[in-house]
Every structure is written in structure tokens, then in C-alpha cells.
Backbone as JSON Lines, residues from 0, in Angstrom:
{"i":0,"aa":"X","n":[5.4,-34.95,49.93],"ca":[4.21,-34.88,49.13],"c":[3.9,-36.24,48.52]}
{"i":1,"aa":"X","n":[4.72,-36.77,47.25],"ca":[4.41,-38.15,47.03],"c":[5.24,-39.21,47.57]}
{"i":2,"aa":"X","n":[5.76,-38.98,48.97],"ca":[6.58,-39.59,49.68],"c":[8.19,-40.35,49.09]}
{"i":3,"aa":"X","n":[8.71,-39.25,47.86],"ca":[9.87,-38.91,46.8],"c":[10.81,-38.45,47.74]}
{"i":4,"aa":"X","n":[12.07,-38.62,47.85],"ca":[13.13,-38.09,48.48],"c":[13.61,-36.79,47.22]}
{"i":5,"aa":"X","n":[13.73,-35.55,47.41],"ca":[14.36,-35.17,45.74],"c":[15.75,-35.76,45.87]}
{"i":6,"aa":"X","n":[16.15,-35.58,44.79],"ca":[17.42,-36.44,44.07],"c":[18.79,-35.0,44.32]}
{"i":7,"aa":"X","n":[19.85,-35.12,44.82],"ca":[20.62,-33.9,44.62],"c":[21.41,-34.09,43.25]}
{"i":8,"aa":"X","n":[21.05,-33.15,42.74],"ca":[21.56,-32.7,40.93],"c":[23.68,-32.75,41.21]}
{"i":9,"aa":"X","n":[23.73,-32.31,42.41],"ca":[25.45,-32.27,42.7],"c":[25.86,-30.82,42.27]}
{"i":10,"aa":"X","n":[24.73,-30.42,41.91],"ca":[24.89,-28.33,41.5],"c":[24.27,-27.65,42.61]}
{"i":11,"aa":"X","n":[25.13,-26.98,43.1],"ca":[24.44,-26.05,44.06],"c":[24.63,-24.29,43.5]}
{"i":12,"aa":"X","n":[23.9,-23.8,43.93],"ca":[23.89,-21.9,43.28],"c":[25.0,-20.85,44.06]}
{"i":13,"aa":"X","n":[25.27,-21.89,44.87],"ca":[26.49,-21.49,45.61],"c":[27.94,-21.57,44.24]}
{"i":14,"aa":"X","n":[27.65,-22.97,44.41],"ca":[28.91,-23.02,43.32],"c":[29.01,-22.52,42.01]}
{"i":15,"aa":"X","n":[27.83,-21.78,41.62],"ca":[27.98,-21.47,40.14],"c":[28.75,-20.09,40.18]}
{"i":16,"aa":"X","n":[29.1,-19.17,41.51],"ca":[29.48,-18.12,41.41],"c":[28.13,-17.21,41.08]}
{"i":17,"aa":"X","n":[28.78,-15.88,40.45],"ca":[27.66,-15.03,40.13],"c":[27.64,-14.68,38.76]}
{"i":18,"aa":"X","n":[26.51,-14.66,38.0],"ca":[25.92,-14.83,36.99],"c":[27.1,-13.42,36.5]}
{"i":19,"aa":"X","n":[26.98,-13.72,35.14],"ca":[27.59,-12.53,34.13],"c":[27.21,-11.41,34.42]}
{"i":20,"aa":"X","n":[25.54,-11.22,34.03],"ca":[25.08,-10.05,34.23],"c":[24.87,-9.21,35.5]}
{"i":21,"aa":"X","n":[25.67,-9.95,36.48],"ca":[25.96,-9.35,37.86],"c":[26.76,-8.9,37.6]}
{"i":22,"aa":"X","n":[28.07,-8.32,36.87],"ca":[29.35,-7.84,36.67],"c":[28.55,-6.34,36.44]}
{"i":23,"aa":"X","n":[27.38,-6.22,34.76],"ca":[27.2,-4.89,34.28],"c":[25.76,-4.28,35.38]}
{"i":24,"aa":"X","n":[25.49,-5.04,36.4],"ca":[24.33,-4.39,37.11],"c":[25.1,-2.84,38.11]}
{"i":25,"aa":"X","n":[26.04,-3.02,38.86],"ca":[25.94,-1.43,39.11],"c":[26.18,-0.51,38.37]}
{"i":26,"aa":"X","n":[26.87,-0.51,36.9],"ca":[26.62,0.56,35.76],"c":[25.21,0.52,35.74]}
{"i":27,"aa":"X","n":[24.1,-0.29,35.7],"ca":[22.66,-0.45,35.13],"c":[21.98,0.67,35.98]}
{"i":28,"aa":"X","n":[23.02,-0.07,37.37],"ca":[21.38,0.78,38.21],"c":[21.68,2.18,38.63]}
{"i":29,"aa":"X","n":[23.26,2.57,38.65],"ca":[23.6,3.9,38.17],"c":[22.98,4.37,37.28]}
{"i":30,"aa":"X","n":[22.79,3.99,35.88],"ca":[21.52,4.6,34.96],"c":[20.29,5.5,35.46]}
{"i":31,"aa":"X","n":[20.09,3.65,35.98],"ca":[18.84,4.1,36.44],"c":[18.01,4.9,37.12]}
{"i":32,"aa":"X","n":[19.62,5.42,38.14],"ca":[19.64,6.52,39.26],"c":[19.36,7.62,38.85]}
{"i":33,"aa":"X","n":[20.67,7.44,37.66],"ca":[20.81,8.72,37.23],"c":[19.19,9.21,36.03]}
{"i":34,"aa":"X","n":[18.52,8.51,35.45],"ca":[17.51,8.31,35.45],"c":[16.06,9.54,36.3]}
{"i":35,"aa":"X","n":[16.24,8.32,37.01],"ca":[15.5,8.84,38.53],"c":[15.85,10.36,39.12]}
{"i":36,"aa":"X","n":[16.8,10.26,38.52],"ca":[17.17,11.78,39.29],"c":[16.66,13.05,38.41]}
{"i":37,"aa":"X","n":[16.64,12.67,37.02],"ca":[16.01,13.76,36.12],"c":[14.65,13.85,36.0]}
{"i":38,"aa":"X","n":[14.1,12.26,36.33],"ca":[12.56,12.62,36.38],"c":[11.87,13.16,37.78]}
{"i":39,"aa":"X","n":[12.92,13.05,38.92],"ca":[12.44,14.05,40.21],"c":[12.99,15.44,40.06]}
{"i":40,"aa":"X","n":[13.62,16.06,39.37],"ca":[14.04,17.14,38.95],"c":[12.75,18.02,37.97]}
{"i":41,"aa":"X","n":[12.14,17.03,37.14],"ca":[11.07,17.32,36.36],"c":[9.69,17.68,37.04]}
{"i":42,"aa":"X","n":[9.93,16.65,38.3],"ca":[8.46,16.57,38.94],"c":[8.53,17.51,40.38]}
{"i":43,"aa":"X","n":[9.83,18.08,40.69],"ca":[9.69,19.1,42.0],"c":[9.2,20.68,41.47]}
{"i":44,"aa":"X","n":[9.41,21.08,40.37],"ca":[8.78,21.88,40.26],"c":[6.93,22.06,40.78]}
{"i":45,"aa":"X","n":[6.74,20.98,39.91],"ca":[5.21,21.11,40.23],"c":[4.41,20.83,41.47]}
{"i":46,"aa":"X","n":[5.4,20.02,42.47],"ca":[5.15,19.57,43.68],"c":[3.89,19.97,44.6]}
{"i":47,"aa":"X","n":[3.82,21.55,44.28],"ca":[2.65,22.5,45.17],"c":[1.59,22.04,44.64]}
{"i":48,"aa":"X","n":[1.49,21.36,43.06],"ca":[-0.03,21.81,42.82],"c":[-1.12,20.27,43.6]}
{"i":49,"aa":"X","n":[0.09,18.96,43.77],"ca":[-0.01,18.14,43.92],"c":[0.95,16.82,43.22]}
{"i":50,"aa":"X","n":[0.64,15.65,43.96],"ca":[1.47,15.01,43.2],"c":[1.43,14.51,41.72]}
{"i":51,"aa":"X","n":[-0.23,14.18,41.65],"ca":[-1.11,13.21,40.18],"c":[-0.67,14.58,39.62]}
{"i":52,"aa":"X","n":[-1.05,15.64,39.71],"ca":[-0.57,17.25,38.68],"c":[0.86,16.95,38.43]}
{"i":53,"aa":"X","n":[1.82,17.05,39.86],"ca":[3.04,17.18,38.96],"c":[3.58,16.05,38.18]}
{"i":54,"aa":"X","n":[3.23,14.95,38.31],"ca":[3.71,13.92,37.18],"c":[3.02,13.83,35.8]}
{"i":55,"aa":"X","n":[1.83,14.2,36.13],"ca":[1.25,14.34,34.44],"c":[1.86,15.71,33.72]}
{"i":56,"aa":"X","n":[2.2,16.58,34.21],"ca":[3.2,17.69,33.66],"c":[4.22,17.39,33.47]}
{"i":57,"aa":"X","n":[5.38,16.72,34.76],"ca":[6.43,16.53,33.89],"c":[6.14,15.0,33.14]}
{"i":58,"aa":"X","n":[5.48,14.27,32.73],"ca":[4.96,12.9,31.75],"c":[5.04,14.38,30.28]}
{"i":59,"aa":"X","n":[4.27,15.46,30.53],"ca":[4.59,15.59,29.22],"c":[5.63,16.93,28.63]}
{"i":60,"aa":"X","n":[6.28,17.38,29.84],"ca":[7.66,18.12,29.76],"c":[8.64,17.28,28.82]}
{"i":61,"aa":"X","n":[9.07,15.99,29.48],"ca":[9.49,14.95,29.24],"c":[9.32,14.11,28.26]}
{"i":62,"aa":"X","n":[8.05,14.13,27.83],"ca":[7.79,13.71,26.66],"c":[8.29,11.88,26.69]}
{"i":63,"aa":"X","n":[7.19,11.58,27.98],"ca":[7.7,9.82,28.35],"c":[5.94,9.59,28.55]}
{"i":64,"aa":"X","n":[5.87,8.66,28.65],"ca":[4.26,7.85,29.3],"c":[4.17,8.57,30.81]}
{"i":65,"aa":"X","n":[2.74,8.75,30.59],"ca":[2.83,9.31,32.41],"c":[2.72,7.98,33.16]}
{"i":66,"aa":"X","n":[2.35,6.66,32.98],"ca":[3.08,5.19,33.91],"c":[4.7,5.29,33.67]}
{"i":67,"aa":"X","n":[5.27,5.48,32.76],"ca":[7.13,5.32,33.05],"c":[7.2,6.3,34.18]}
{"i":68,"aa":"X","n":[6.86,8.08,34.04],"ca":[7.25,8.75,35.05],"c":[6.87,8.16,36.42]}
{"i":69,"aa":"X","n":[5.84,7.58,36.23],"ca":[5.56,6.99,37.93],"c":[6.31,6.1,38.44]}
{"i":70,"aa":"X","n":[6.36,5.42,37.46],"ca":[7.56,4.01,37.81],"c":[8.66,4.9,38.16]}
{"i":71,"aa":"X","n":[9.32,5.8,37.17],"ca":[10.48,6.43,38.11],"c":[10.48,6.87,39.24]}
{"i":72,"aa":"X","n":[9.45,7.26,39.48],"ca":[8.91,8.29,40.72],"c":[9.36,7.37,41.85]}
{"i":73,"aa":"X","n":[8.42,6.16,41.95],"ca":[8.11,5.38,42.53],"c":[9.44,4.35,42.63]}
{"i":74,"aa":"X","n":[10.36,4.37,42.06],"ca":[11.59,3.34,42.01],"c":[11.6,2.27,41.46]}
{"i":75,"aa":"X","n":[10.56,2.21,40.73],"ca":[10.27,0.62,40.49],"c":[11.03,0.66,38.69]}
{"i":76,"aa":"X","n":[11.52,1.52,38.25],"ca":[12.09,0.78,37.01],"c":[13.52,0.05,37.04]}
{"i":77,"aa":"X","n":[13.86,-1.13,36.94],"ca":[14.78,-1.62,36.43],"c":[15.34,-1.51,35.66]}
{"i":78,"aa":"X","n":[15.32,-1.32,34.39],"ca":[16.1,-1.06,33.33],"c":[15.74,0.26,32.36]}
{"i":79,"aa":"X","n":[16.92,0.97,31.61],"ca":[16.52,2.17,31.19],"c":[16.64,1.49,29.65]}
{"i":80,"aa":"X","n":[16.44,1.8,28.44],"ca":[16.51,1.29,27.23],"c":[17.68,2.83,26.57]}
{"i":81,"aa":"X","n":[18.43,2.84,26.18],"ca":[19.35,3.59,25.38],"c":[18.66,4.94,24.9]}
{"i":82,"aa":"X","n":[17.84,4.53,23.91],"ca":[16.92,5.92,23.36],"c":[16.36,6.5,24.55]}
{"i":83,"aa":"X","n":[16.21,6.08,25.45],"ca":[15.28,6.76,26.55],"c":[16.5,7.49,27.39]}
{"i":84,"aa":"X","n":[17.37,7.17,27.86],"ca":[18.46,7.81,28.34],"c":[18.82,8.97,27.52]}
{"i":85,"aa":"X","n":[19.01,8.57,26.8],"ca":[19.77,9.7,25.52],"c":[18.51,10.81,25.69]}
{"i":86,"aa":"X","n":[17.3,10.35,25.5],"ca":[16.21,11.08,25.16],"c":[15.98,12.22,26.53]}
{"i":87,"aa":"X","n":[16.19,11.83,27.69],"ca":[15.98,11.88,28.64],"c":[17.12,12.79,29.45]}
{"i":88,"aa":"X","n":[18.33,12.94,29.04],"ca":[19.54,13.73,29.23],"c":[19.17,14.89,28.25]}
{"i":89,"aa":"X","n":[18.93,14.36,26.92],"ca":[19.19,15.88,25.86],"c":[17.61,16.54,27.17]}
{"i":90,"aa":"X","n":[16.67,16.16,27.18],"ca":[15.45,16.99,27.88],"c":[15.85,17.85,28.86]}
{"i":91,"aa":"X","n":[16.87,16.95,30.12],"ca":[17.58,17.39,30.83],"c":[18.06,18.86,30.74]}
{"i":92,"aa":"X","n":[18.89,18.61,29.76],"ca":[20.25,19.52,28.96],"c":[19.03,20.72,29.27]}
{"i":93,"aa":"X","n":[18.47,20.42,27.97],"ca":[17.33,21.74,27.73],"c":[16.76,22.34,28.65]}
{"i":94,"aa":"X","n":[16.13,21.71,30.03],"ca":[15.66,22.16,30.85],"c":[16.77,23.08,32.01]}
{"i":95,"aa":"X","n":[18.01,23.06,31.79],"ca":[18.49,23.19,32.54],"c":[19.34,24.36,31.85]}
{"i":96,"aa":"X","n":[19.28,24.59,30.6],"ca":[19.55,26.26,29.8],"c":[18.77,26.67,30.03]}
{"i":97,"aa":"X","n":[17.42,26.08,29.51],"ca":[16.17,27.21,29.88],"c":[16.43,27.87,31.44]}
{"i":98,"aa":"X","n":[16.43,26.97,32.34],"ca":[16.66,27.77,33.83],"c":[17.84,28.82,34.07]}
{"i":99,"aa":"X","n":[18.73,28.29,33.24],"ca":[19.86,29.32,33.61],"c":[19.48,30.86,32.96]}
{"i":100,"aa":"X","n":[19.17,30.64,31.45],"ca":[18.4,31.84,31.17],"c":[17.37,32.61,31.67]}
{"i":101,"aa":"X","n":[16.28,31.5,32.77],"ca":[15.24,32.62,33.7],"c":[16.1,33.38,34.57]}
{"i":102,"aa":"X","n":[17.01,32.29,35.14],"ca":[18.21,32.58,35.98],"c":[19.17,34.56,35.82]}
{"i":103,"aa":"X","n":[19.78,34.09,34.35],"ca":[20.69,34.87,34.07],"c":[19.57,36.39,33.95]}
{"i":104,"aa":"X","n":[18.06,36.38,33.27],"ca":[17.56,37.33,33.22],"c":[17.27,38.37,34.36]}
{"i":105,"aa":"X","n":[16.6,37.11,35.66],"ca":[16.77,37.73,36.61],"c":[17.42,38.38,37.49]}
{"i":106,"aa":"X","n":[18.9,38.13,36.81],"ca":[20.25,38.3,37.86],"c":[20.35,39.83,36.86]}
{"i":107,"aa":"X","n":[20.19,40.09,35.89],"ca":[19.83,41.29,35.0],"c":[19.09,42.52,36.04]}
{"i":108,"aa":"X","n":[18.12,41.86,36.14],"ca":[16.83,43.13,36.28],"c":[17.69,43.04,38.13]}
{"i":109,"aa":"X","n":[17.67,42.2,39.16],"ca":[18.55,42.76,39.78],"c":[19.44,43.42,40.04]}
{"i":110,"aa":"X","n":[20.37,43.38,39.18],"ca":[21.32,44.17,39.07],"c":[21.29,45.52,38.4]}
{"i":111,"aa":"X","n":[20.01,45.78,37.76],"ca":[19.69,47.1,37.36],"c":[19.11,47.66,38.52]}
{"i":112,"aa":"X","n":[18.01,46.69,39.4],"ca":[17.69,47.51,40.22],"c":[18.65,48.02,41.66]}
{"i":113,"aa":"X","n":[19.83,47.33,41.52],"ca":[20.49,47.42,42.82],"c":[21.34,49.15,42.26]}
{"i":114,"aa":"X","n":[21.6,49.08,40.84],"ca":[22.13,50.05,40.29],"c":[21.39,51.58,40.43]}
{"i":115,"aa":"X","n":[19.92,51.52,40.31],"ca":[18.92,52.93,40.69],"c":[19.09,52.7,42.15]}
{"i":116,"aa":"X","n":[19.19,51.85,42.91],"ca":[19.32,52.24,44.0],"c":[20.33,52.99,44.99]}
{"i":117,"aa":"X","n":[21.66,52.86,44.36],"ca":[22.98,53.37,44.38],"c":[23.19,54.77,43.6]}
{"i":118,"aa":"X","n":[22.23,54.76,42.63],"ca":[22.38,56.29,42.01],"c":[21.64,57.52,42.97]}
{"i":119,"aa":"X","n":[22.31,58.67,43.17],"ca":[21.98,59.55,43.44],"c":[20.81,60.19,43.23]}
């Protein structure tokens, strides 16, 4: 360009090894997975009605921005922030008694009806 040779600094990125925060990145992006995995858990329910439907439902199941749920959706978040994890597991938690209780009710009324059916 201005007919400059560049100068070698005698540092190459080879030699620096790998940065610190390369040590805590696969805990990070485990997060992040794990993450990802509760907000597609949130959003398969609604799957039938469409996709823009089921993310603005679970955006407010979840109680997150309906752009974060997309970014999850979509893979694109990098980093989870603490409160949001935490926030984001207890939702989890909850969603996942509530099911066992539709669960356990239904396994109820089955089992009553398998019972009239066995009675004489």
C-alpha cells in the first residue's frame, strides 16, 4: 500500500497459548445449552399454531424479551447472565410440576376408567 514492509513485533498468537477465558468457555456454553434447551422446551408446545405464535407465548410463559427467546431459538446467544439462568431453571422447575400434575390427573381418570371397565 505505502510501499512499508510491516515490521515483525517478534509476538506471534501462536505463542501466546490460549487466552484465560478459553479455560471457563465449555462450562459457558454448556449454560448456554442448557439454556437453549428450556427455551425449546417452552416453544414445542406451541409449535402447531406456528412459529412467530409459539415464541411470543413462550417470550411470555417465560417471562424473557420475545428478541432473547429468538436469539435462543435461533442459537445465537453467547452468554447467559446469572439472574437469567436462575430465573430461567426456577420457570423450568414450575413448568415441569405443572405437567406432571396434568400428567398425574390424567393417569387418575384413566385408571378410574380402566376400573368401570373391569367391573361387572
Amino acid at each position: 500500500m505505502l510501499g512499508i514492509p510491516p515490521k515483525p513485533l517478534g509476538i506471534s498468537p501462536k505463542d501466546l497459548g490460549e487466552p484465560p477465558k478459553a479455560a471457563a468457555m465449555p462450562h459457558a456454553s454448556a449454560i448456554v445449552g442448557e439454556m437453549e434447551g428450556i427455551v425449546r422446551a417452552a416453544v414445542d408446545p406451541h409449535r402447531p399454531d406456528g412459529i412467530k405464535v409459539a415464541l411470543a407465548r413462550a417470550a411470555r410463559t417465560l417471562n424473557l424479551p420475545a428478541r432473547r427467546v429468538r436469539a435462543y431459538w435461533h442459537g445465537e446467544v453467547r452468554s447467559v447472565r446469572a439472574d437469567e439462568a436462575d430465573h430461567l431453571r426456577r420457570v423450568h422447575r414450575e413448568l415441569l410440576a405443572a405437567e406432571l400434575r396434568r400428567l398425574d390427573a390424567q393417569a387418575d381418570l384413566l385408571r378410574a376408567r380402566l376400573r368401570e371397565c373391569r367391573a361387572p
